[in-house]
C-alpha positions as CSV (number, residue, x, y, z in Angstrom):
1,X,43.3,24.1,-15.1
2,X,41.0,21.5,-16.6
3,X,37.1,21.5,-17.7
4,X,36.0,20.3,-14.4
5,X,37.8,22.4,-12.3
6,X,36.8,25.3,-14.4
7,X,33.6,24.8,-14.1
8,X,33.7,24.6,-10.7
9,X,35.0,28.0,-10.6
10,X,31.7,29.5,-12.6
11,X,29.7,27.2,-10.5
12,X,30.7,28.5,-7.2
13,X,30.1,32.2,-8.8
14,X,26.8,31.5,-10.1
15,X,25.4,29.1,-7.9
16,X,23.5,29.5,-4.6
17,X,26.0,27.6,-2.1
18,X,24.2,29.5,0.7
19,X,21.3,27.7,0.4
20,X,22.8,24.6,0.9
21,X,22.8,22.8,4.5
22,X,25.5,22.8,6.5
23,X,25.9,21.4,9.7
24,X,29.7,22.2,9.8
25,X,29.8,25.8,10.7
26,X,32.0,27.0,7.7
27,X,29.9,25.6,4.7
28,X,32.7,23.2,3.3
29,X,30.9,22.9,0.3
30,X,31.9,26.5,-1.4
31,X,35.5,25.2,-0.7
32,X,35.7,21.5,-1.5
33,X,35.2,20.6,-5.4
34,X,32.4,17.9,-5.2
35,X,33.1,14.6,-7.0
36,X,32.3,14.8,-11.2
37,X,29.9,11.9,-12.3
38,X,27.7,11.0,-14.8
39,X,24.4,9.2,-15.3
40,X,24.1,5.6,-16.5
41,X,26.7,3.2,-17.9
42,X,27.2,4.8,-21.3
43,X,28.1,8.0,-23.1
44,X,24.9,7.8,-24.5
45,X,23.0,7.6,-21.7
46,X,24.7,9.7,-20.1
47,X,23.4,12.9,-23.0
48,X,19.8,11.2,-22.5
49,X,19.6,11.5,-18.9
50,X,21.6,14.8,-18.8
51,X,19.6,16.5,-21.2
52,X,16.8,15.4,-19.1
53,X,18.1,17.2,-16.1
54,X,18.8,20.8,-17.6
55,X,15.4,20.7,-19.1
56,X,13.6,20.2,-15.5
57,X,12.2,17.0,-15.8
58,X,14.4,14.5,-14.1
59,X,14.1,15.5,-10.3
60,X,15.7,12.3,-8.9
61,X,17.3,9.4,-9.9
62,X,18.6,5.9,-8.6
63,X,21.1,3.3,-7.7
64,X,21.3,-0.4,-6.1
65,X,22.9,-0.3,-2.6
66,X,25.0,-3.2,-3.4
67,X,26.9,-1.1,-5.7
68,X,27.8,1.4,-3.3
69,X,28.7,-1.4,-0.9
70,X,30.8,-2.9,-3.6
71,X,33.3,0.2,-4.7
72,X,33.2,1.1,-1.2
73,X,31.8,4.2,-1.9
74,X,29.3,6.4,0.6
75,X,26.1,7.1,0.1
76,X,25.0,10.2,-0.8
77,X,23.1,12.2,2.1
78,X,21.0,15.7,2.0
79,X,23.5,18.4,0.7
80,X,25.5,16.5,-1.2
81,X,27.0,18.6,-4.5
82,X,27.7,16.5,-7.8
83,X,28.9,18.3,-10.8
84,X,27.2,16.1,-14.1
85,X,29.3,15.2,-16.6
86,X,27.8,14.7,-20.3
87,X,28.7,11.5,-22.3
88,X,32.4,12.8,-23.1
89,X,33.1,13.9,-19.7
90,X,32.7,17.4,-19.9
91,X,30.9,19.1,-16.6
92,X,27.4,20.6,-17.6
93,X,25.7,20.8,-14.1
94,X,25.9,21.4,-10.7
95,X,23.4,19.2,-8.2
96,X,22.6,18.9,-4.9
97,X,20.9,15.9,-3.3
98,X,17.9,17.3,-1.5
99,X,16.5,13.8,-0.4
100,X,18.0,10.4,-0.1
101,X,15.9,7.1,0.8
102,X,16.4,3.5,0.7
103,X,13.6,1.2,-0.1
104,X,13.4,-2.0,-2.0
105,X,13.3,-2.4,-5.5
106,X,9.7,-3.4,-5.4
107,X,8.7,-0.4,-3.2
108,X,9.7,2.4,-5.2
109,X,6.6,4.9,-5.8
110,X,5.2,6.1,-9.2
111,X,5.5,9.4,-7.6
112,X,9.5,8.5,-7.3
113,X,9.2,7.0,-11.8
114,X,8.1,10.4,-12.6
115,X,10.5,12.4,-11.2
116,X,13.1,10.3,-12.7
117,X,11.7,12.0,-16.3
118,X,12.2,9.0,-18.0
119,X,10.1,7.3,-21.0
120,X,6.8,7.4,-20.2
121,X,7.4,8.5,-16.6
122,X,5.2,5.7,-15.5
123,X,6.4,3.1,-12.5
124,X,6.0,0.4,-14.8
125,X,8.5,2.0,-17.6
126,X,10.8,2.3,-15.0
127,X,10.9,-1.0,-13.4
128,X,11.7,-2.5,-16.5
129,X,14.1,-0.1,-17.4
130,X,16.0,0.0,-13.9
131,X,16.2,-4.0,-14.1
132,X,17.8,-3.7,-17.3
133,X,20.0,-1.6,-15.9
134,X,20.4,-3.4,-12.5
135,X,21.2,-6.7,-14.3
136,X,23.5,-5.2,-17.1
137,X,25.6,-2.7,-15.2
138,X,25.9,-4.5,-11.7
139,X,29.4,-3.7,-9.7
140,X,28.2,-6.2,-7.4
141,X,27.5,-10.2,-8.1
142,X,24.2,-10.5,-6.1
143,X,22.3,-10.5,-9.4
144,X,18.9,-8.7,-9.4
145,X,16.0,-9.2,-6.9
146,X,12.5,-7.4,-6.7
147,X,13.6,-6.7,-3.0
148,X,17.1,-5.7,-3.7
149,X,17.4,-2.3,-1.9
150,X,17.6,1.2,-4.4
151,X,19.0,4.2,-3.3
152,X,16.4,7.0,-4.2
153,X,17.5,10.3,-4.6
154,X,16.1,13.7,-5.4
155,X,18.1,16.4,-7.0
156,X,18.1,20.0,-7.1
157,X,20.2,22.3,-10.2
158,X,22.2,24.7,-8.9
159,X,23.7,25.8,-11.8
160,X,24.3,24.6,-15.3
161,X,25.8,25.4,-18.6
């Protein structure tokens, strides 16, 4: 069995699935292993932003539409379980998307900047950071724009180790 899909086992023991929404009937979520991910573009900022989570102060995080649309990949709705992975791939958290919004770049609250837990945790400190990050680590070839649209979302621990 390997890391992830070990700590899926403990997660499922430890962690609340109940609580979860489910609009299936059987919740499909204490049965299905949810995708294995980490934060940013790096091992290093994947620690950063990790260590952020399991101390409680990054809520939420976010990601350009355009790289979704991209890989091809759907965007994450209410319920949605992630396991974290740390820098060297190993899983260290269970998540579940609470709230998902789209809104353009320039539109994204300072209430939205602190709950990403980052720097400062001020709206300016995170525009400048997620532009970086927009412009470095793109899937997509749009470039950046001040109206590009940013998939907000706010996350909830279920369990972590």
């Amino acid at each position: 069995m390997d890391d992830i899909e070990a700590f899926w086992q403990r997660a499922q023991q430890h962690a609340d699935l109940a609580s979860v929404p489910s609009y299936m009937g059987v919740n499909q979520l204490a049965v299905l292993r949810p995708p294995a991910w980490a934060f940013g573009a790096t091992p290093e900022q994947a620690d950063e932003l990790l260590e952020l989570v399991l101390a409680g102060t990054k809520t939420a995080t976010a990601s350009a539409l355009w790289d979704y649309e991209a890989e091809g990949e759907d965007l994450p709705t209410e319920g949605t379980l992630g396991i974290v992975t740390d820098g060297e791939g190993r899983p260290r958290a269970l998540v579940v998307t609470s709230r998902v919004r789209t809104v353009p770049f320039d539109e994204v609250d300072a209430e939205h900047a602190t709950a990403e837990g980052e720097g400062d945790r001020s709206l300016e400190f995170w525009r400048r950071v997620h532009e970086d990050f927009f412009t470095q680590h793109a899937s997509h070839d749009r470039g950046f724009a001040t109206d590009m649209p940013v998939v907000l979302e706010e996350l909830r621990v279920l369990y972590s180790e």
